[in-house]
DOTIDREN-313683 format. One record per residue (C-alpha): residue in one letter; x, y, z; residue number from 1; chain. Coordinates in steps of 0.05 Angstrom, whole numbers, padded with zeros to 5 digits. Each point is the difference from the previous one (the first is absolute). Example, Ala and Ser with C-alpha at 12.3 -4.5 7.8 and 13.67 -1.06 7.14 Angstrom:
2
<pt "a",<00246,-00090,00156>,1,"A"> <pt "s",<00027,00069,-00013>,2,"A"> 
***
This chain:
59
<pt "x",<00003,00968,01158>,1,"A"> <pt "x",<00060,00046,-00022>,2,"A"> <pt "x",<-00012,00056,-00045>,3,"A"> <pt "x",<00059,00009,-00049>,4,"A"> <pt "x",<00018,00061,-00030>,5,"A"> <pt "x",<00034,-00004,-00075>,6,"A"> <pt "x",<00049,00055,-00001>,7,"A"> <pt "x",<00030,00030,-00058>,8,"A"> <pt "x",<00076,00031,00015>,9,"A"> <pt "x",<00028,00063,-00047>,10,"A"> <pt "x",<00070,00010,-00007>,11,"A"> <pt "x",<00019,00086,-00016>,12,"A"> <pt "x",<00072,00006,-00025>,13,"A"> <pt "x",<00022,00071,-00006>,14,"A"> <pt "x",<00009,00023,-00073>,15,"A"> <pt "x",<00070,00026,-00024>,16,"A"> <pt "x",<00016,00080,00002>,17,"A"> <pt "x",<-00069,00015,00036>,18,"A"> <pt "x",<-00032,-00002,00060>,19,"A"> <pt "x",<-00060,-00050,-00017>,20,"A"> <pt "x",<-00007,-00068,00001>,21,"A"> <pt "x",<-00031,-00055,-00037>,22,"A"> <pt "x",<-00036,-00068,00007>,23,"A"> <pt "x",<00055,-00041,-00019>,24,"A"> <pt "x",<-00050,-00075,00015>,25,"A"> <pt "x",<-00063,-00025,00036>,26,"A"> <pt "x",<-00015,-00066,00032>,27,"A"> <pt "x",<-00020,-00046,00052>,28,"A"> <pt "x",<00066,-00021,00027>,29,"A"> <pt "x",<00032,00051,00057>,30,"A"> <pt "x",<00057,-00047,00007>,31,"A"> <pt "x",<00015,-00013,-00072>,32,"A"> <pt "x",<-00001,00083,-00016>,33,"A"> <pt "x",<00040,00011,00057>,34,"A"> <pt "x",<00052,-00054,-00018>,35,"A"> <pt "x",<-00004,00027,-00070>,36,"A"> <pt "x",<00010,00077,00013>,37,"A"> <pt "x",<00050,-00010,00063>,38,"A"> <pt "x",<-00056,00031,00045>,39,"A"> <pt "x",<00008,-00007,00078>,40,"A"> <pt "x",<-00068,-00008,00037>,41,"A"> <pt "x",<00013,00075,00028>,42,"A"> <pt "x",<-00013,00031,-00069>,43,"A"> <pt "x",<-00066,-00040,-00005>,44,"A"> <pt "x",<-00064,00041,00000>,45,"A"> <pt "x",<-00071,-00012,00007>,46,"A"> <pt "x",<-00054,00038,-00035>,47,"A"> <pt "x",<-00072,-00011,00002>,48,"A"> <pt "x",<-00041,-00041,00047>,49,"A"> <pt "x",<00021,-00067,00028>,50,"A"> <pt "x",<-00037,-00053,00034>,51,"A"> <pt "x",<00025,-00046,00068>,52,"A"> <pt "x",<-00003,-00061,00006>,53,"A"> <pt "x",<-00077,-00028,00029>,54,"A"> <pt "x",<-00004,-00065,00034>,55,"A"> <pt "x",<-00064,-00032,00021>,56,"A"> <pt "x",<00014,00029,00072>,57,"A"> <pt "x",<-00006,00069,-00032>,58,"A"> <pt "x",<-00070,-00004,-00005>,59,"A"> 
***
């Protein structure tokens, strides 16, 4: 049995003349944000809580 976990991936843009930011798009494709926004795996963060993998072995 593997246990999946559904994420949901933010991307902040920093808003012009101030020092904020803003959700600038939500989904469930990493790969396609990152393509979309130019972002290289070392700017990715996680936040909240995130399962591993569990195999039949596991338990």
């Amino acid at each position: 049995m593997i246990h999946a976990v559904v994420g949901r991936y933010i991307v902040w843009l920093p808003m012009a003349g101030v020092d904020r930011h803003f959700i600038a798009e939500e989904g469930n494709d990493l790969e396609e944000l990152m393509k979309k926004y130019d972002i290289p795996f070392e700017r990715i963060q996680r936040l909240g809580p995130f399962m591993e993998e569990e195999t039949e072995n596991d338990q």
